[in-house]
Every structure is written in structure tokens, then in C-alpha cells.
BALOBA-1460 file (C-alpha; in Angstrom, 3 decimals):
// residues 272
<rec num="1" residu="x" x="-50.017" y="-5.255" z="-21.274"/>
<rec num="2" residu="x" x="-47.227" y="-3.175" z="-21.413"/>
<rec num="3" residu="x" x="-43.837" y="-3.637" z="-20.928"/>
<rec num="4" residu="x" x="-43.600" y="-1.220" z="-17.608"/>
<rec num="5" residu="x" x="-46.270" y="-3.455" z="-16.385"/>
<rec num="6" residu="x" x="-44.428" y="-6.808" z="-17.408"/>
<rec num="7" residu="x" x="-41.671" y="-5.485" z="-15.796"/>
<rec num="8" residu="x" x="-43.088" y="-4.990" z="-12.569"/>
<rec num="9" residu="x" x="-44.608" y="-7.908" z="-12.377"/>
<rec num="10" residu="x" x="-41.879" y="-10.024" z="-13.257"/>
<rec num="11" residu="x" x="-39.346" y="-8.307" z="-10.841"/>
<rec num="12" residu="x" x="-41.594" y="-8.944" z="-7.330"/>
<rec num="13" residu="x" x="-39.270" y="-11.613" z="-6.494"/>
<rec num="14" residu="x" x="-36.678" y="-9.999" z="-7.122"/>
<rec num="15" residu="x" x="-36.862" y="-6.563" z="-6.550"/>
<rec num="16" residu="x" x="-33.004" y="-5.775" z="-7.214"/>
<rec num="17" residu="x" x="-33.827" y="-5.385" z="-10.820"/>
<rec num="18" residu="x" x="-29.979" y="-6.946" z="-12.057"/>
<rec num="19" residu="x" x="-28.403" y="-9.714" z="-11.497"/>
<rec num="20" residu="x" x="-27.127" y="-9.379" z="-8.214"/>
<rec num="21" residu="x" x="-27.720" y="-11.245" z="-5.101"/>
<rec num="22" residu="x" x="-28.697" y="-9.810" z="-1.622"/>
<rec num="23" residu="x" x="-25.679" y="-10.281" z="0.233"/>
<rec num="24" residu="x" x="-23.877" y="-8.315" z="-2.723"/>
<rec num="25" residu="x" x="-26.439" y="-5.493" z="-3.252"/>
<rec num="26" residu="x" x="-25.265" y="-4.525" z="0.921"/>
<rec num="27" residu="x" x="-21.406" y="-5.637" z="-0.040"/>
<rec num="28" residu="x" x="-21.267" y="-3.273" z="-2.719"/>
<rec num="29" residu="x" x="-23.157" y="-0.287" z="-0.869"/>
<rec num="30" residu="x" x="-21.449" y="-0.488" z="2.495"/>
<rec num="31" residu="x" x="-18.313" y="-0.246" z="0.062"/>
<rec num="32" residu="x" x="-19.511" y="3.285" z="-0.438"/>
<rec num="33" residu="x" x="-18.698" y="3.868" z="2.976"/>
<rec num="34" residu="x" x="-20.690" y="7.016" z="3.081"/>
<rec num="35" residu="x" x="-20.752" y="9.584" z="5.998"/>
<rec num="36" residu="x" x="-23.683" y="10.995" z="7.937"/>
<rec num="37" residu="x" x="-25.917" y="12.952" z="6.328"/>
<rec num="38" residu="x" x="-24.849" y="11.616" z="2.575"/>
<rec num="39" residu="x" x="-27.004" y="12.401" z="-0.464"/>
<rec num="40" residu="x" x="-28.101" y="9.709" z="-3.007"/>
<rec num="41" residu="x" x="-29.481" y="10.061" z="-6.332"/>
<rec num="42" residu="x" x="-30.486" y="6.734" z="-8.128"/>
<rec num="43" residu="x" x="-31.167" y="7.665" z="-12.369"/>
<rec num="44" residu="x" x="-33.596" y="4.817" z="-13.555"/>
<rec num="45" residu="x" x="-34.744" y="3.853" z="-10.137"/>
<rec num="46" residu="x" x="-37.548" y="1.421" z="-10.647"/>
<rec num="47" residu="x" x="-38.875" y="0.622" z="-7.701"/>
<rec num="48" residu="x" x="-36.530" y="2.246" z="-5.750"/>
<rec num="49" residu="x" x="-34.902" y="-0.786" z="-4.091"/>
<rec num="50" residu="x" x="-30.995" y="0.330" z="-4.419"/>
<rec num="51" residu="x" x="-32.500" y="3.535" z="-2.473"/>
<rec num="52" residu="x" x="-34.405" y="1.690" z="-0.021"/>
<rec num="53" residu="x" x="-31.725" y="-0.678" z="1.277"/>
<rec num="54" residu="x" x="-28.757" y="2.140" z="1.308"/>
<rec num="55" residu="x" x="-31.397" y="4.590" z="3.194"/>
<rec num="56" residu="x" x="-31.547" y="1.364" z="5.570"/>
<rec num="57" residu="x" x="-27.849" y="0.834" z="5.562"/>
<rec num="58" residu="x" x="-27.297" y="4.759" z="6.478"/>
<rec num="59" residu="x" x="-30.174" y="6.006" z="8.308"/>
<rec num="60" residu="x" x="-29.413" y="9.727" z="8.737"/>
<rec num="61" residu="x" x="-28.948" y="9.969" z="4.467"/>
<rec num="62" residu="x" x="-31.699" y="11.271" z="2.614"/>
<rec num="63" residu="x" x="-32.238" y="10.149" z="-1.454"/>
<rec num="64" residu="x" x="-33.801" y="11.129" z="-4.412"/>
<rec num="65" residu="x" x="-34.794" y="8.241" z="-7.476"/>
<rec num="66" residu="x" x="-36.072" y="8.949" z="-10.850"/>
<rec num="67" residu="x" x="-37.911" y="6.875" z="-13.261"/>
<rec num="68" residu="x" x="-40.287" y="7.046" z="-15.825"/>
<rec num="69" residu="x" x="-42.476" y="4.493" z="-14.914"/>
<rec num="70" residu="x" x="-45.369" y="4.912" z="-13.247"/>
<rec num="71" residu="x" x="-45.872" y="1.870" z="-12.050"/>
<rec num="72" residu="x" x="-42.292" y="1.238" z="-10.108"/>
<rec num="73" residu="x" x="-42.810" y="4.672" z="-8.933"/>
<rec num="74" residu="x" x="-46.065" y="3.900" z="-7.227"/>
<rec num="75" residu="x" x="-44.817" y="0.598" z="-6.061"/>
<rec num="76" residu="x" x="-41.955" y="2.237" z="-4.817"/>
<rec num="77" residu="x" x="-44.023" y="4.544" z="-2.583"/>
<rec num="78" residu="x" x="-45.751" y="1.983" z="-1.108"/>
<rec num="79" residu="x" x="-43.000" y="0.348" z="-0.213"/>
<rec num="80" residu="x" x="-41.405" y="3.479" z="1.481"/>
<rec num="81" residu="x" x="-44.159" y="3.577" z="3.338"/>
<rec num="82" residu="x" x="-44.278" y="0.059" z="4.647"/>
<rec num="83" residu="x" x="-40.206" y="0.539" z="5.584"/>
<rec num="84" residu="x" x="-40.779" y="4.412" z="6.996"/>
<rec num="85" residu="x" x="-38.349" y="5.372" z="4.511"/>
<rec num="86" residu="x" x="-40.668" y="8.099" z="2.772"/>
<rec num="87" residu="x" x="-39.125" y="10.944" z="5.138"/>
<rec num="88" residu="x" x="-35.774" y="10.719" z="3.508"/>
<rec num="89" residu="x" x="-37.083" y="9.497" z="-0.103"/>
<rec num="90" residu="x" x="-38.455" y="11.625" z="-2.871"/>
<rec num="91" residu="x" x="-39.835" y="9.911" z="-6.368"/>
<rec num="92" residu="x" x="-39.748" y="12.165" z="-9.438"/>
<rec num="93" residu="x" x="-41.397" y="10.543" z="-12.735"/>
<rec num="94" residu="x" x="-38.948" y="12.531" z="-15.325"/>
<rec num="95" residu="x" x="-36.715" y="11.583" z="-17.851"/>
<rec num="96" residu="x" x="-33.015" y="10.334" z="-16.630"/>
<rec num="97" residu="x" x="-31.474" y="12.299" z="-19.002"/>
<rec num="98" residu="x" x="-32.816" y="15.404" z="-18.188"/>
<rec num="99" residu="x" x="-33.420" y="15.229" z="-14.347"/>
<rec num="100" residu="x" x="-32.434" y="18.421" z="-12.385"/>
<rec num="101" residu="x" x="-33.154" y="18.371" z="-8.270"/>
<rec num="102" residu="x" x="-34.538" y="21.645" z="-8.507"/>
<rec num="103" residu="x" x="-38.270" y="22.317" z="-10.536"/>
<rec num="104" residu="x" x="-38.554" y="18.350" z="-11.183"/>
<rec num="105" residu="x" x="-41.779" y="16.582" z="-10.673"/>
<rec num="106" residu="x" x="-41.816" y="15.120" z="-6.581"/>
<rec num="107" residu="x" x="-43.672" y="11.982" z="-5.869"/>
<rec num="108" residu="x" x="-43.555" y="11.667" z="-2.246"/>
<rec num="109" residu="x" x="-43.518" y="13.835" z="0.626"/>
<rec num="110" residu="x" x="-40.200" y="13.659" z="1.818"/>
<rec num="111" residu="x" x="-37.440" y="16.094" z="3.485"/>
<rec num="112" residu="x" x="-35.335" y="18.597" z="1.435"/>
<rec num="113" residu="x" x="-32.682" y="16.242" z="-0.169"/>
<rec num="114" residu="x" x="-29.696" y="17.527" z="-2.387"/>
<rec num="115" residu="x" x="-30.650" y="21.470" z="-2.081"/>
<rec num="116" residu="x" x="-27.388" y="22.312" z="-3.819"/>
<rec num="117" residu="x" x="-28.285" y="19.732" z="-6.564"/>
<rec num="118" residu="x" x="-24.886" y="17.333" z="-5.995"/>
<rec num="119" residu="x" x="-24.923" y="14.170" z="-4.514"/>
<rec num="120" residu="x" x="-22.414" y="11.966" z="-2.480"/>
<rec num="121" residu="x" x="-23.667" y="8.716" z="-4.135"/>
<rec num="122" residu="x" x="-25.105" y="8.607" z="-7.576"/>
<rec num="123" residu="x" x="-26.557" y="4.890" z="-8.872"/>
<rec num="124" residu="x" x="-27.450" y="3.917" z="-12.078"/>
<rec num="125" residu="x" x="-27.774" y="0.258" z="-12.144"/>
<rec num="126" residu="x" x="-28.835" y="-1.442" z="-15.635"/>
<rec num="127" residu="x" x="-30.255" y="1.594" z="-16.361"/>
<rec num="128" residu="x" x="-27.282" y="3.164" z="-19.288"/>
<rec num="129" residu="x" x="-29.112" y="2.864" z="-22.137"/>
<rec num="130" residu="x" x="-31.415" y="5.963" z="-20.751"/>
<rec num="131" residu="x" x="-27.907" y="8.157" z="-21.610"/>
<rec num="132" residu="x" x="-26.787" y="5.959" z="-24.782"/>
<rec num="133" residu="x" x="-24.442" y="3.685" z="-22.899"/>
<rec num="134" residu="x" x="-21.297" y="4.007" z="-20.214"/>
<rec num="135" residu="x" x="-19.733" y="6.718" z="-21.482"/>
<rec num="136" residu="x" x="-22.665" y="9.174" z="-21.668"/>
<rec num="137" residu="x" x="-23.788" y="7.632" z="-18.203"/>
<rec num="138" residu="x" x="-20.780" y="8.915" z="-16.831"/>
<rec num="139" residu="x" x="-21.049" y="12.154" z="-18.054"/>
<rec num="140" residu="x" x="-23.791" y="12.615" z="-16.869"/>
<rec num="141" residu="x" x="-23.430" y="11.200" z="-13.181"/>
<rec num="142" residu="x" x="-20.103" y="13.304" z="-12.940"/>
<rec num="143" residu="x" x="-22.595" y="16.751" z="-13.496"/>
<rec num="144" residu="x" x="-24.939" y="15.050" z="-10.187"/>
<rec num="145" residu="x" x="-21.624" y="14.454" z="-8.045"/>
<rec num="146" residu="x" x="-20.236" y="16.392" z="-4.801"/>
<rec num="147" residu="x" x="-16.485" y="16.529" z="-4.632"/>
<rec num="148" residu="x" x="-15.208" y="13.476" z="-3.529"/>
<rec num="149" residu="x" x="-18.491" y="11.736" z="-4.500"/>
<rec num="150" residu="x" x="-18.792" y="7.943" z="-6.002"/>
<rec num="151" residu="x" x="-20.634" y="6.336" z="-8.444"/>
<rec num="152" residu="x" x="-22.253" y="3.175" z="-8.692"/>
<rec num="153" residu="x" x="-22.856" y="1.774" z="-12.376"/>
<rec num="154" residu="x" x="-23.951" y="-1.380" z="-13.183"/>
<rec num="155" residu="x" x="-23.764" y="-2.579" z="-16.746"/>
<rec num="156" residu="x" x="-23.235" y="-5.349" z="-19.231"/>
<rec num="157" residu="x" x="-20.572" y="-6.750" z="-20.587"/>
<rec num="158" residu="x" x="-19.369" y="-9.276" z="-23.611"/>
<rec num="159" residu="x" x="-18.273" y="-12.542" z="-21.267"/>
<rec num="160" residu="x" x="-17.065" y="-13.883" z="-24.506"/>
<rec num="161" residu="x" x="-17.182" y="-12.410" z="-27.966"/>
<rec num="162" residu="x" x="-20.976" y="-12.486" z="-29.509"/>
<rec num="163" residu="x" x="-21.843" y="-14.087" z="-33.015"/>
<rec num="164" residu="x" x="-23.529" y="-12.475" z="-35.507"/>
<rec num="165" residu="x" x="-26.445" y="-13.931" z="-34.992"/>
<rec num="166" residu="x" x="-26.215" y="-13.450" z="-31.180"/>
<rec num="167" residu="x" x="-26.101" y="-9.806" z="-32.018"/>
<rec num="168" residu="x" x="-29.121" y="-9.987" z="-34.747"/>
<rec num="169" residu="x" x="-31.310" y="-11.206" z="-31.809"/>
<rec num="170" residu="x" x="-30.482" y="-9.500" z="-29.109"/>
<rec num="171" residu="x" x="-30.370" y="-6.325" z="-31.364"/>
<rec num="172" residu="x" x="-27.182" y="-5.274" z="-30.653"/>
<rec num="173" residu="x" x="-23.605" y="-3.936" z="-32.400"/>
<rec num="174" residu="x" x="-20.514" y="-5.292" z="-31.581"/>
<rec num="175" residu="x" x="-19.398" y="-2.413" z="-29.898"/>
<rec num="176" residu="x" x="-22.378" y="-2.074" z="-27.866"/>
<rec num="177" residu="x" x="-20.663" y="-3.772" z="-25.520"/>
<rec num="178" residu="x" x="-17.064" y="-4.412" z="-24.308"/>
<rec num="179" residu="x" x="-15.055" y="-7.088" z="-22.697"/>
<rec num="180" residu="x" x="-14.662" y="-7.041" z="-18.592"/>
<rec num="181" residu="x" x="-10.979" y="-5.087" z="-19.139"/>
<rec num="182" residu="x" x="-12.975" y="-2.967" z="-21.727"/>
<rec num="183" residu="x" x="-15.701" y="-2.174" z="-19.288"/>
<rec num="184" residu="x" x="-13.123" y="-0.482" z="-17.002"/>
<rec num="185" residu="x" x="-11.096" y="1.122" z="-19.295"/>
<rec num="186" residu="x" x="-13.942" y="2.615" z="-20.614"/>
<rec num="187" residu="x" x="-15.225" y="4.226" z="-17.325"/>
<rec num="188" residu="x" x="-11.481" y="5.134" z="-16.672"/>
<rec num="189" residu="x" x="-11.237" y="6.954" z="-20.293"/>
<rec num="190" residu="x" x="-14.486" y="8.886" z="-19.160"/>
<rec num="191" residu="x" x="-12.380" y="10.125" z="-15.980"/>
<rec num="192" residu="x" x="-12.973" y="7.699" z="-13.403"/>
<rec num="193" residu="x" x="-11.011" y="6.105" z="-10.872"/>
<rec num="194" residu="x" x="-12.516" y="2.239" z="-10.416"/>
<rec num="195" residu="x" x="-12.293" y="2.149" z="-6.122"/>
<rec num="196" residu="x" x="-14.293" y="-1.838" z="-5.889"/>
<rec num="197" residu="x" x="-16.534" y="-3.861" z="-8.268"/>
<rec num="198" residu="x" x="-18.444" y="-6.846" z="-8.426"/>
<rec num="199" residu="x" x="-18.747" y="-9.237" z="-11.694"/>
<rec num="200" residu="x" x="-22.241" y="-10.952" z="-11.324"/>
<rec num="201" residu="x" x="-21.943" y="-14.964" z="-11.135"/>
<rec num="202" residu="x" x="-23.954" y="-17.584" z="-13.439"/>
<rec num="203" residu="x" x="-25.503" y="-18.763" z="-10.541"/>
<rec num="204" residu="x" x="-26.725" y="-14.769" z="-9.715"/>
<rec num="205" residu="x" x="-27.553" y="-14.870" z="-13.547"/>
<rec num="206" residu="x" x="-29.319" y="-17.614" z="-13.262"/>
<rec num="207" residu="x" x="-31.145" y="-16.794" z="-9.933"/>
<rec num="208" residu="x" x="-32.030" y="-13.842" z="-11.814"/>
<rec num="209" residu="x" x="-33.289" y="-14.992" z="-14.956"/>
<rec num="210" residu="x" x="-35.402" y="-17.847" z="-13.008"/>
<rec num="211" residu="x" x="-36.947" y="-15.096" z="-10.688"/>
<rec num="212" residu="x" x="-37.862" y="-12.986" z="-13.776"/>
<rec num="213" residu="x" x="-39.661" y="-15.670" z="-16.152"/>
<rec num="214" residu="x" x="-41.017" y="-17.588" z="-13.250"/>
<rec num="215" residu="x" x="-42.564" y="-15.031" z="-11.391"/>
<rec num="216" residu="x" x="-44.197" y="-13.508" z="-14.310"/>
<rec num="217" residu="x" x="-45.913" y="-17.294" z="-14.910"/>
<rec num="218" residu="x" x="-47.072" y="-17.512" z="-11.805"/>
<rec num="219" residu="x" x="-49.136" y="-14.512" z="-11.933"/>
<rec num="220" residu="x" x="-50.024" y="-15.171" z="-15.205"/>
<rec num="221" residu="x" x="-51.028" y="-18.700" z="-14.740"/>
<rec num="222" residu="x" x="-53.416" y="-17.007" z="-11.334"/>
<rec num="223" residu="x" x="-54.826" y="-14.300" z="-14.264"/>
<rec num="224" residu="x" x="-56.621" y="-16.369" z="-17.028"/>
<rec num="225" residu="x" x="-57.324" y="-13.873" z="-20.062"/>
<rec num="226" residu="x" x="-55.905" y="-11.769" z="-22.136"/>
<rec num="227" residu="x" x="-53.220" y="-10.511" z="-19.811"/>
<rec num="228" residu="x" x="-52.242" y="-13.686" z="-18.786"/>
<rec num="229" residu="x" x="-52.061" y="-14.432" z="-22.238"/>
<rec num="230" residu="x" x="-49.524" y="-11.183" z="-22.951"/>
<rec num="231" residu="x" x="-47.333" y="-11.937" z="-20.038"/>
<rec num="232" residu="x" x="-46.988" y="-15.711" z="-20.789"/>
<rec num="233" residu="x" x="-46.289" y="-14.738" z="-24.520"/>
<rec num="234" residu="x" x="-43.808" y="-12.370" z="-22.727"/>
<rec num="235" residu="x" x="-41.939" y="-14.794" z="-20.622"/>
<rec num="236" residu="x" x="-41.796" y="-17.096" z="-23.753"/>
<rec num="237" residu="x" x="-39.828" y="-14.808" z="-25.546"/>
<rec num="238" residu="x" x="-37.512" y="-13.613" z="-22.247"/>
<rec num="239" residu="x" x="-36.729" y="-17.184" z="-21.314"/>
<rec num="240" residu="x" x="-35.512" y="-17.983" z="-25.295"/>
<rec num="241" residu="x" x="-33.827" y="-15.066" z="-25.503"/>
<rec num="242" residu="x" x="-31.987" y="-15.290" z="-22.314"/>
<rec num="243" residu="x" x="-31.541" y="-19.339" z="-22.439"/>
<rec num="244" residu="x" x="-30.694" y="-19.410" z="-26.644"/>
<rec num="245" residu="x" x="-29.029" y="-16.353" z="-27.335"/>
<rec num="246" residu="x" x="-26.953" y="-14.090" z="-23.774"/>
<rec num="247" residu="x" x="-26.554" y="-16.874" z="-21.215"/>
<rec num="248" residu="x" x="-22.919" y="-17.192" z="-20.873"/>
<rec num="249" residu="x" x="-22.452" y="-14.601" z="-23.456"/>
<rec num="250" residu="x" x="-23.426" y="-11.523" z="-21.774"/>
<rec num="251" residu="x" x="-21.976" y="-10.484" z="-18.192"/>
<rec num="252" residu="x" x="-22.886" y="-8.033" z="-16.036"/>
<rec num="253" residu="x" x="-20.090" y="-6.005" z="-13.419"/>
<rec num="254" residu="x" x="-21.173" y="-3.354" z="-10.938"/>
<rec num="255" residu="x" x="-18.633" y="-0.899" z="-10.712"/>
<rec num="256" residu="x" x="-17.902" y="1.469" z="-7.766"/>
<rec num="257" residu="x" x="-15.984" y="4.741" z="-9.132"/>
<rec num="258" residu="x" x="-15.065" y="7.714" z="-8.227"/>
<rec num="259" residu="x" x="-14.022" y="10.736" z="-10.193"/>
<rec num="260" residu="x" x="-10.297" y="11.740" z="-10.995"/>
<rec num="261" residu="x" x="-9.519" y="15.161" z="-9.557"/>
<rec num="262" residu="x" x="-9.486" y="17.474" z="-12.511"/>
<rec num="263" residu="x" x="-9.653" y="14.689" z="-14.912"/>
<rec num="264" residu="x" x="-11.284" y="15.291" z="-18.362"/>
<rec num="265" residu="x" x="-12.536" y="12.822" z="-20.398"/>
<rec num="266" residu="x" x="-10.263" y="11.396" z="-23.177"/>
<rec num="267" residu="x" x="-11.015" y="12.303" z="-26.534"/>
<rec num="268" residu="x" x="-11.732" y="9.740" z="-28.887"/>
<rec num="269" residu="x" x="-13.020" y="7.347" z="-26.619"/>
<rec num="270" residu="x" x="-15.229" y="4.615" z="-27.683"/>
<rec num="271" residu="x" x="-18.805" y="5.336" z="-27.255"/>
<rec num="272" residu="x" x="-20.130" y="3.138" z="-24.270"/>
């Protein structure tokens, strides 16, 4: 199996694919407070359900989400469809890093969204390391954004400082990572203005974590064989990971920014 697959499966549950809850997915989106007709891109989409649930929470906005999965793209279709969402959604299976709204691959037939290529509302929610981390997320969101545009980032955080061998297993540097106050001065450095956040609980964590390995044995357990095999393998080595080496070590904020007028970013800023 591989690990697009795994992914999917494990994330059915809990289609917010961080560690977020429900009622804070909608807190931090209505926080965006977007006017009629707004434009949202979502880099690293998955299965689309940040674009879903803000197309929901602003029904005349339109959105575009890009992933390289083909399997959270498809399942992200389908569930367009079931919501009659797929008017105002296009899918495009490219490359985060090198998405443009004009000449990229469309998955879904879906209105004219973005035709001057900027966006009111740009997401990219666990999804940094497609750029190399916060910094070069940031970057690049700020080339997607209108004037006056936010952007909604979601990414980790050192809750308290990791070992060495914390950082051998979870294959990580030191610097990988910053502290909370790190986090934000980092986005800041990059030009950014932090207007709300949220700092995901233990118990969302947890939630989470729970949803992700349990899930995945569920279906496994229902699929005898060699795939049940793989994904049980797989949720052996999630759950250890998770319960012996980041829980408690590694956090997770959401932060809701918006660009500084005319601000460039700093030079010599630590790489995010």
C-alpha cells in the first residue's frame, strides 16, 4: 500500500487532516471574515475539507485546492458532489510549489475561480514541508494573495525542546522547528502581520492521533491480506512514533496572517 493510500484511509474519521477540532476548523475560518464573492486557494489540499466547509461557511465564494494525490483528489470530488459544492470548487493534481491558476491541470467542472490568479484566502494547513518549511510557505502564499488578503498556515511547533534522540526518530533538526514565540516571529520576519491563531490542545492531539491509528485498524482488521497487513504494520509504527517519541513534544498552532503593506522579508531569517 502506499502511503497516499494509508493516508486516506486513516483520515475518514477525521477528515480535517491536523489536529484541530470541528468547532475550531469554523472558529478559525469565520475569523477570516471574508466578503462576498472571496477567492480561496488551499496548497496541499487533501481531500479538500478546509475548502469544503469555508465554501459552506461563504456560499457566494468560489475555491481552487491542489494536491498531488490522487486519491484525496478523487475523494474530494465525490464529496463535492454529495455537498453541491463542485460549482464553486476546482481540483488540480500539480505540485504545490509550482501551482499557477492559469494552464494547471482542472479536476472538476467548476466556475471560473481566481481569473486574475490572486486570492482573498490562501490555506496551507500541515502542508509546509511541500515549500521547505514556514518561511518558504510564506513566500510563496504572499505571490497567490490579493491586496488585503489573509493567510491561513497551520504548522508545528517544539512544545518543549526535543532530545536528540527525539530528533533521530522523528528525523528531524533542531531548527526544523521553533518554539510557539518562534513560530510567530518567524511568520512576522517573512512579512506578516499575525491577525488570530489557534494552538491545538492535547486533547485535539489526542482526538487526532486516536482517529488516525484507529481508523486505519478498523479497516484493516475488515481487509484480511496483504493490505491489511501493510496498514496494520503502518499504524504500528504511527501509534509508537506519536505515543514514544512527539506527544507532548511537538505542538501544532494555526495561524491567521495577513501581509504587511510593503513589507519585505527580513534578511537573515531563520529558515522555517
Amino acid at each position: 500500500m502506499n502511503r497516499q493510500l494509508i493516508s486516506h484511509l486513516a483520515h475518514a474519521d477525521h477528515p480535517v487532516a491536523a489536529p484541530i477540532d470541528d468547532a475550531n476548523v469554523e472558529r478559525l475560518l469565520r475569523r477570516a471574515d471574508l466578503a462576498p464573492g472571496a477567492r480561496i486557494l488551499d496548497l496541499g489540499c487533501g481531500q479538500g475539507e478546509w475548502l469544503m466547509r469555508a465554501l459552506t461557511l461563504y456560499p457566494d465564494a468560489t475555491a481552487d485546492g491542489v494536491d498531488l494525490s490522487d486519491v484525496a483528489l478523487d475523494a474530494a470530488r465525490e464529496q463535492a458532489d454529495r455537498r453541491g459544492l463542485s460549482a464553486r470548487l476546482r481540483l488540480h493534481r500539480f505540485p504545490a510549489a509550482e501551482f499557477s491558476p492559469t494552464g494547471s491541470a482542472s479536476g472538476s467542472s467548476a466556475s471560473e475561480s481566481s481569473a486574475d490568479g490572486l486570492y482573498d484566502l490562501v490555506l496551507c494547513v500541515g502542508s509546509t514541508h511541500a515549500f521547505g518549511g514556514l518561511t518558504e510557505t510564506l513566500d510563496e502564499v504572499r505571490r497567490h494573495l490579493s491586496p488585503g488578503g489573509l493567510a491561513l498556515v497551520g504548522e508545528g511547533f517544539w512544545e518543549v525542546s526535543p532530545t536528540p534522540q527525539v530528533l533521530d526518530r522523528f528525523e528531524a533538526g533542531p531548527d526544523d522547528y521553533a518554539d510557539l514565540a518562534g513560530t510567530v516571529e518567524r511568520a512576522e520576519k517573512a512579512g506578516y502581520a499575525t491577525v488570530y491563531a489557534h494552538t491545538s490542545t492535547r486533547g485535539e492531539w489526542d482526538d487526532y492521533e486516536w482517529s488516525w491509528t484507529g481508523t486505519l485498524t478498523r479497516w484493516a482488521l475488515d481487509h484480511p491480506g496483504p493490505d491489511g497487513e501493510a496498514a496494520l504494520a503502518a499504524v504500528g509504527d504511527h501509534r509508537d512514533l506519536w505515543l514514544s517519541c512527539y506527544r507532548d513534544v511537538l505542538g501544532f498552532v494555526t495561524l491567521l496572517l495577513r501581509p504587511l503593506p510593503g513589507a519585505d522579508p527580513q534578511p537573515g531569517r531563520q529558515q522555517g
